[in-house]
C-alpha positions in Angstrom: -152.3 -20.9 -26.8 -152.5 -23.2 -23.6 -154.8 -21.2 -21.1 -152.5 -22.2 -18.5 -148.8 -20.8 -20.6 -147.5 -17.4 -19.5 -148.0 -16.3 -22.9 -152.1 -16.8 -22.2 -151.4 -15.0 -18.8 -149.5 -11.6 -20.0 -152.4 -11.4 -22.9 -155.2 -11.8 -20.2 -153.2 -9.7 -17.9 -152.6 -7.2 -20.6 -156.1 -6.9 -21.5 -157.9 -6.9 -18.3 -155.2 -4.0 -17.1 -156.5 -2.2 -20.7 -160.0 -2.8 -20.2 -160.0 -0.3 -16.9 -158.3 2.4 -19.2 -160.4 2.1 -21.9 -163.5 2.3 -19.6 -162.1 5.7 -18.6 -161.5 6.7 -22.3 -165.0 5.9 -23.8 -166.9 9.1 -22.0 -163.9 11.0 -23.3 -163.9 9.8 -26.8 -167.6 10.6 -27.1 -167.1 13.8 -25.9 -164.3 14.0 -28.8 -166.4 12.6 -31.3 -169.2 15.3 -30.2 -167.0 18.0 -30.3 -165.3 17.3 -33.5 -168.7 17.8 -35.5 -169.9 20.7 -33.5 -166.9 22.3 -35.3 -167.5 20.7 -38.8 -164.9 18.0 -39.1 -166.0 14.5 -40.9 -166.7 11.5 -39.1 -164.2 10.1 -41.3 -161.9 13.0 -40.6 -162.6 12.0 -36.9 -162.1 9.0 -36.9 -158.8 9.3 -38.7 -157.6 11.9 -35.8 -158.1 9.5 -33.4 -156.4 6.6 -35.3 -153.4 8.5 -36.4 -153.2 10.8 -33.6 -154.5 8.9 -30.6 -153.4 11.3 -27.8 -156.7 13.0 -26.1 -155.3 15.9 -25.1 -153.6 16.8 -28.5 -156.9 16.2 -30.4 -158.9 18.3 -27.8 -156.4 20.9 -27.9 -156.9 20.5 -32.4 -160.0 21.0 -32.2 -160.2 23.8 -30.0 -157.8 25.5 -32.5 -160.1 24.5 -35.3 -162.9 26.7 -33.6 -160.5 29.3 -33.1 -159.7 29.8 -36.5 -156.1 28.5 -36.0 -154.1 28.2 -38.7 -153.1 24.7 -40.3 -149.4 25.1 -39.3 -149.8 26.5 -35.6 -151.8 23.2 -34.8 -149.1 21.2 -36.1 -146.5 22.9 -33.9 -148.9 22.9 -31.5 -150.1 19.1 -31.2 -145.9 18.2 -32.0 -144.9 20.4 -29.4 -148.1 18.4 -26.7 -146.9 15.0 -28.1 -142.9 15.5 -27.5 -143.6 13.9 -24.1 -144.9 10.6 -26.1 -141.2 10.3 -26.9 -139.3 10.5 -23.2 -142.3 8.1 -22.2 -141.5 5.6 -25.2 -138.0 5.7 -24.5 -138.9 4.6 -21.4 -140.8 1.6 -21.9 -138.7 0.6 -24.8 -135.7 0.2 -21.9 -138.2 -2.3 -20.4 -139.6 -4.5 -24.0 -138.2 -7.4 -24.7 -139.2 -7.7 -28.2 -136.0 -6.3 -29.8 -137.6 -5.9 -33.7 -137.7 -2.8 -34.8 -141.6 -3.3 -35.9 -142.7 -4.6 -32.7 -141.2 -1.8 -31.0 -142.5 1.0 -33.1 -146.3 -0.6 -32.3 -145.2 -0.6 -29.2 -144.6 3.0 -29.1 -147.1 3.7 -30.9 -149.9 3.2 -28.2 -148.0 4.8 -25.5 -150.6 7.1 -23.9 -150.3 9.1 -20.1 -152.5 6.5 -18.5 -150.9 3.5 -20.4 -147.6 4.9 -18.7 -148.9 5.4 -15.2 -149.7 1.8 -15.5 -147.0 0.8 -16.8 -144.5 2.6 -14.3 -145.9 0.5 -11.6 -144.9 -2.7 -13.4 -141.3 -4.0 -12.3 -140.3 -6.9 -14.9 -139.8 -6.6 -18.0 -142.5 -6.0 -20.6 -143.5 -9.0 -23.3 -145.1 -8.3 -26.0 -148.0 -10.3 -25.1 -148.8 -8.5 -22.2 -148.0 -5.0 -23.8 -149.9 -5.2 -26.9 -153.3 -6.3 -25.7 -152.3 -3.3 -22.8 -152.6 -1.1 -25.5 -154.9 -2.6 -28.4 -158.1 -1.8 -25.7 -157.5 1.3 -24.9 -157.2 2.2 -28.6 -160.2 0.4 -30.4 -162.2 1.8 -27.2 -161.2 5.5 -28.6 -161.6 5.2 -31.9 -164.7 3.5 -31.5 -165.7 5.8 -28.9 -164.8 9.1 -31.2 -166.9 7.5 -33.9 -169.8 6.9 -31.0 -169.6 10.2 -30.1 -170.1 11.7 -33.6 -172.8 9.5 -34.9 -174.9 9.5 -31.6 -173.9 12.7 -29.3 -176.7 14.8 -30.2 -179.4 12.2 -28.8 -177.8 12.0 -25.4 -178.6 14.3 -22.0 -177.1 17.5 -21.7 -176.2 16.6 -18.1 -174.3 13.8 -19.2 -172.5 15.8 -22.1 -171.4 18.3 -19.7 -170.1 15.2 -17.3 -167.9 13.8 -20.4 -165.3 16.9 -19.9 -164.0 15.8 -16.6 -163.7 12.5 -17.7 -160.4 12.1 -18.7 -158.8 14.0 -15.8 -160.4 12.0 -13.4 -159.1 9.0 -15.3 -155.4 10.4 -14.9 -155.9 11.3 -11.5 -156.6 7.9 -10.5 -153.5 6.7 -12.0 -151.3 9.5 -11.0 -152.3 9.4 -7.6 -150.6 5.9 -6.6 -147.3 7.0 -8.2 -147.3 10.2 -6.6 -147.6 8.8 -3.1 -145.2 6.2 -3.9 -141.9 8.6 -6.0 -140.3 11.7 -4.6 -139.9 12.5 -8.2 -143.4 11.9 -9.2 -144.6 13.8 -6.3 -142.4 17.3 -6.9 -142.9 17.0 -11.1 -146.9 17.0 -10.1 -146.6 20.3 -8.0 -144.7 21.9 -10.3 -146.9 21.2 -13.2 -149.4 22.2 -11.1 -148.3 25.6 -10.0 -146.3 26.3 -13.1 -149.3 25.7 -15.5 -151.8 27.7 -13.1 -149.2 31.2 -13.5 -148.6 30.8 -17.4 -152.0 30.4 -18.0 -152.6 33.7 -16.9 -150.8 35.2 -19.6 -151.2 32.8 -22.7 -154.0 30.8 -24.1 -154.6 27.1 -22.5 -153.1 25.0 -25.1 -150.0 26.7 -25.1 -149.3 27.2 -21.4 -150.1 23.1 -21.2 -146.8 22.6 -23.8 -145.0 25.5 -21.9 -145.0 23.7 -18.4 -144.8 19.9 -19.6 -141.8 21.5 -21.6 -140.6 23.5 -18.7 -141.1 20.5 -15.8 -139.9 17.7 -18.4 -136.5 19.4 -18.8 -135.9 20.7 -15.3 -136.7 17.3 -13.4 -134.4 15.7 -16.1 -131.2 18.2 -15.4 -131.9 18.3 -11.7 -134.5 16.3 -10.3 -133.9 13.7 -7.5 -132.6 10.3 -8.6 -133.9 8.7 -5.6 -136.6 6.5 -7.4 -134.1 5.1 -9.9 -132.2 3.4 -6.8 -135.5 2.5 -5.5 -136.3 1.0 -8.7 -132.7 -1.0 -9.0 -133.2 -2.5 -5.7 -136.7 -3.4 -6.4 -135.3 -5.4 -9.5 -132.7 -6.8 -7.7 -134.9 -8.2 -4.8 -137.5 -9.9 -7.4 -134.6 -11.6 -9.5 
């Protein structure tokens, strides 16, 4: 790999644009990690949620279940239910790749996260592979290690800074979200509806649920009649950088 070749660019690119998620993602994985033994999982179990799952709010949303007393089957639904999104998001993205293979595409998908998206949706030409990949690789070894982190070594550290780790991965989102929303009509509407929808249905179910209710709710309204202002926006964008 020639430093100077675009391949060499799109993986340093990729990996420097991964390397400020995953710094948002290891206070949160240790919080995870910490979390997951208070309510008696394995560290290999927890480590295996966060390979195989690898969606924060899902796992968080497990293991509060777990303490619960949940049943296996409702945390399935559950977690399914949360993660549906990760398919209108890959779809997405997948519009954009231009790795045709099936295998690379399903990788691809694979680490599709909400903050991997924000930054993606602010990205106008297409996607390689080498920029992608190491875009997502980061992000991922920096949660599983972090989980593991977390477990091994969250007992030893301040109770200030445990209590700190919570707000970590909204404030992550925020960051992202907050670029996007100034710049879409869409973005900026789906936000306040999330918002205000998820602050009413709260009220009258549990947390985890009301969180699938709106995204469910918001994802399928803005779909059958949201604006289609930002698709032009996006056309003409493409059409002026060809």
């Amino acid at each position: 790999m020639k430093p100077g070749s675009p391949f060499g660019t799109d993986v340093r690119r990729g990996a420097l644009d991964g390397v400020s998620i995953a710094l948002g993602y290891l206070p949160v994985a240790l919080a995870y990690g910490l979390l997951a033994k208070s309510v008696g999982l394995s560290l290999w179990a927890t480590m295996g949620m966060s390979m195989a799952v690898y969606a924060g709010a899902s796992q968080f949303l497990a293991l509060t279940l777990l303490g619960e007393g949940a049943g296996t089957g409702s945390i399935v639904l559950l977690t399914l239910l949360l993660n549906a999104r990760m398919t209108l998001m890959s779809a997405a993205i997948a519009r954009r790749f231009s790795d045709r293979r099936g295998p690379m595409r399903a990788l691809a998908a694979f680490g599709v996260t909400d903050e991997t998206f924000a930054v993606l949706t602010l990205k106008q030409a297409a996607l390689t592979p080498a920029y992608l990949l190491p875009l997502e690789f980061v992000p991922y070894a920096a949660w599983v290690g972090g989980s593991a982190a977390g477990y091994v070594v969250g007992d030893g550290l301040p109770a200030s800074l445990k209590a700190g780790m919570g707000v970590a991965l909204y404030a992550l989102f925020i960051g992202l979200v907050v670029p996007a929303v100034r710049a879409s009509r869409t973005a900026s509407i789906a936000t306040g509806l999330s918002m205000m929808l998820n602050a009413l249905i709260s009220r009258g179910i549990g947390k985890g649920s009301a969180i699938v209710v709106t995204a469910l709710l918001v994802a399928g309204g803005m779909a059958a009649f949201g604006p289609q202002d930002d698709r032009a926006e996006l056309t003409t964008s493409e059409e002026e950088a060809s």
